[in-house]
N, C-alpha and C positions, 0 to 999 in steps of 0.2 A: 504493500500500500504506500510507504513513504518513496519507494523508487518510483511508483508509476504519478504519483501524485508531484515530485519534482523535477521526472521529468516531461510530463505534461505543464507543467509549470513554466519553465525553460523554453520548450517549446513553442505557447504561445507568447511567450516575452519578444522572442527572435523573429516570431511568425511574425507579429504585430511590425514591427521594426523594418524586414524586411517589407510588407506589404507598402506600408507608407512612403518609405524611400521610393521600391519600384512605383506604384502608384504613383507618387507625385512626378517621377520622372518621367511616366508613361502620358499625364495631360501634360507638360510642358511640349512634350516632343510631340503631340497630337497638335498642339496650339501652331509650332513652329509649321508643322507640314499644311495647316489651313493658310498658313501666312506663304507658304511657297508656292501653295496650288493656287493662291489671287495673283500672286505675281508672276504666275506662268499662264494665269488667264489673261494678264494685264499685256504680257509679251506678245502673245499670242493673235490676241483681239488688235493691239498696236501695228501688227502683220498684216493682218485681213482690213486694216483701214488701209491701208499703200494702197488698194485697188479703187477707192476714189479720193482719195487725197490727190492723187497722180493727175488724173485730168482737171484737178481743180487749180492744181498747182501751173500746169501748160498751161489754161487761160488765164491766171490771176492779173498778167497787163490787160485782160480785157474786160473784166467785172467788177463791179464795185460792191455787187451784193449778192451772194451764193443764192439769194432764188432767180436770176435769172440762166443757172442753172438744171431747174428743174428737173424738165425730160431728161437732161444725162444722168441727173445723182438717182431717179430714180428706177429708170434702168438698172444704175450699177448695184442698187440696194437691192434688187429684184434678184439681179444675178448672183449676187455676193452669196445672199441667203440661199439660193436654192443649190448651193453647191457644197453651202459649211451645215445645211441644217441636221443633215446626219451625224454632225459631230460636234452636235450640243451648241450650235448656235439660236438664240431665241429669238433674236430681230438684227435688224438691222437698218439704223434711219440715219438720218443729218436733221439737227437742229440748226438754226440762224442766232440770230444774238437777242431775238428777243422770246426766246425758249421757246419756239412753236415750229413744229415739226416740219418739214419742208417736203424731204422724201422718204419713204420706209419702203420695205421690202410688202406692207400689207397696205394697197392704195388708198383703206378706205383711210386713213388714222394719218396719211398729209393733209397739212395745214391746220392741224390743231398743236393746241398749244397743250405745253409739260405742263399737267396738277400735280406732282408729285414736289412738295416741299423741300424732300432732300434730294431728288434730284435739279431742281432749280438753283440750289444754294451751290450743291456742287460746278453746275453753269458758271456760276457768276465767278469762279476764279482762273478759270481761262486755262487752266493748266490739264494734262493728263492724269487722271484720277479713275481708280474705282470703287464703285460703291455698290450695297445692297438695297433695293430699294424694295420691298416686301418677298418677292420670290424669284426675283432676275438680279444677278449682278452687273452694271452698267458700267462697262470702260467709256468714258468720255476722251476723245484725242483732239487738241485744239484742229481745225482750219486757219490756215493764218496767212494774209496778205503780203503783199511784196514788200508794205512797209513795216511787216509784222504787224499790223492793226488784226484783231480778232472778227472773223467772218462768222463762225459758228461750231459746229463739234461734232463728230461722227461720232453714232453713239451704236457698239456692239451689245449687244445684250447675251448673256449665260442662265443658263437656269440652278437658280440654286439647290434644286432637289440634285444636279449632278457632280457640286464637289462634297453635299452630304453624303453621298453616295456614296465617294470616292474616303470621304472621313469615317462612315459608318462601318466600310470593309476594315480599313486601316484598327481602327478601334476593337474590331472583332477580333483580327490578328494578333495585336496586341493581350487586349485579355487573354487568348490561349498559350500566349506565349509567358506571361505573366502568373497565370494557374500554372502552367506544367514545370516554372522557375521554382515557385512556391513548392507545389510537391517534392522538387527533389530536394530541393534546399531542405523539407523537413525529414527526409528521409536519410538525407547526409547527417544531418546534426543529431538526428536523433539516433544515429549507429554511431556518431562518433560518443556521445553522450552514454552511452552503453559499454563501450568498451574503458572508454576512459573516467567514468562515474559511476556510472549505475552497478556495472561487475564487480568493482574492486569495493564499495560502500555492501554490496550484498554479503559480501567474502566477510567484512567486518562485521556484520552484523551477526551471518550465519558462527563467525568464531566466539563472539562476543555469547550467543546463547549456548554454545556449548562450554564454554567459560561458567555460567552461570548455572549448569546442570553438574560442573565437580570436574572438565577437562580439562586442565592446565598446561595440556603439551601444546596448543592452540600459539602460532606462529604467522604476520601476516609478511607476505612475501613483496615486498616493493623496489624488488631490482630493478634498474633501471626508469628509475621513476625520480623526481626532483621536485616533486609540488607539494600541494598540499595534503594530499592523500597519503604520499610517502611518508610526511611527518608525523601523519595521523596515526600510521603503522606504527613507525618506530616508537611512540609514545603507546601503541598499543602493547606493541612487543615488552 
């Protein structure tokens, strides 16, 4: 009872211990890999914008205002999408500067303007950014004029169900890789805890009650031994 009870005891001390460590280790590195999968959506989406940035940029001596682009951006939005949409592209438009949609890959939804708070605020700072905006992630890539004056922003869209997706695998993997650490880890410590504790305290104790039944020849053997149990012996001896 006092071997199973100590080391059961031990056990969950270390279990505890190790759990928290790997855990905590296991969200931070879950945290890092959502921070890598936005920045490779960021890269990415950055990419698939060169296919209308490109003819926006050939005319830029000759427009003053990217809708009189239209028919082109929206062609390209048309085509852009119908070629990424298999691979988790969710839209694909061009805003102007006063947040209202000009061309989208979906004709009915040009020429309305962004309701979306956070993505309007994000608009207004002109730079390359992404954001979630309830269940799309939006790369925003500036448009920018010959004098660098701001035109408007190609705006890609992700669907967020597919880097939870992509986090929800990672996290499954994780947990079993995190269980079967745990397992072994108690199955190491608790054989080392047996050879090096549990055996050598049974031996004292089993000597110690034949001590107490009239045996005296009772001798605990701690060759090769230098801790605490050794000293235990010898003060047994």
């Amino acid at each position: 009872m006092i071997q199973s009870n100590l080391r059961t005891k031990v056990l969950l001390a270390v279990g505890l211990i190790i759990f928290v460590v790997l855990g905590t280790s296991t969200l931070i590195h879950i945290r890092d890999l959502r921070q890598d999968f936005l920045e490779a959506i960021e890269w990415r989406s950055e990419a698939l914008a060169q296919g209308i940035l490109q003819p926006v940029i050939g005319r830029q001596h000759m427009i003053a205002n990217i809708r009189e682009m239209y028919g082109l951006l929206s062609i390209h939005c048309k085509q852009l999408y119908e070629s990424n949409k298999e691979k988790d592209v969710a839209h694909v438009a061009v805003i102007d500067v006063s947040a209202t949609i000009i061309a989208h890959n979906d004709m009915t939804l040009s020429d309305t303007p962004i309701e979306s708070a956070v993505l309007c605020d994000a608009l207004q700072h002109h730079t390359q950014t992404t954001i979630l905006d309830e269940t799309v992630y939006h790369t925003l890539v500036p448009i920018l004029g010959t004098d660098n004056t701001y035109l408007g922003s190609v705006d890609i869209g992700v669907p967020k169900s597919f880097v939870d997706e992509k986090i929800k695998n990672i996290l499954f993997q994780s947990g079993v890789l995190l269980g079967l650490f745990l397992v072994l880890s108690f199955l190491s410590i608790s054989f080392l805890m047996y050879v090096l504790l549990t055996k050598p305290v049974r031996r004292l104790v089993t000597a110690g009650q034949q001590l107490a039944e009239g045996d005296l020849s009772q001798i605990f053997q701690a060759t090769g031994r230098g801790d605490e149990i050794a000293l235990l012996g010898t003060a047994f001896n």
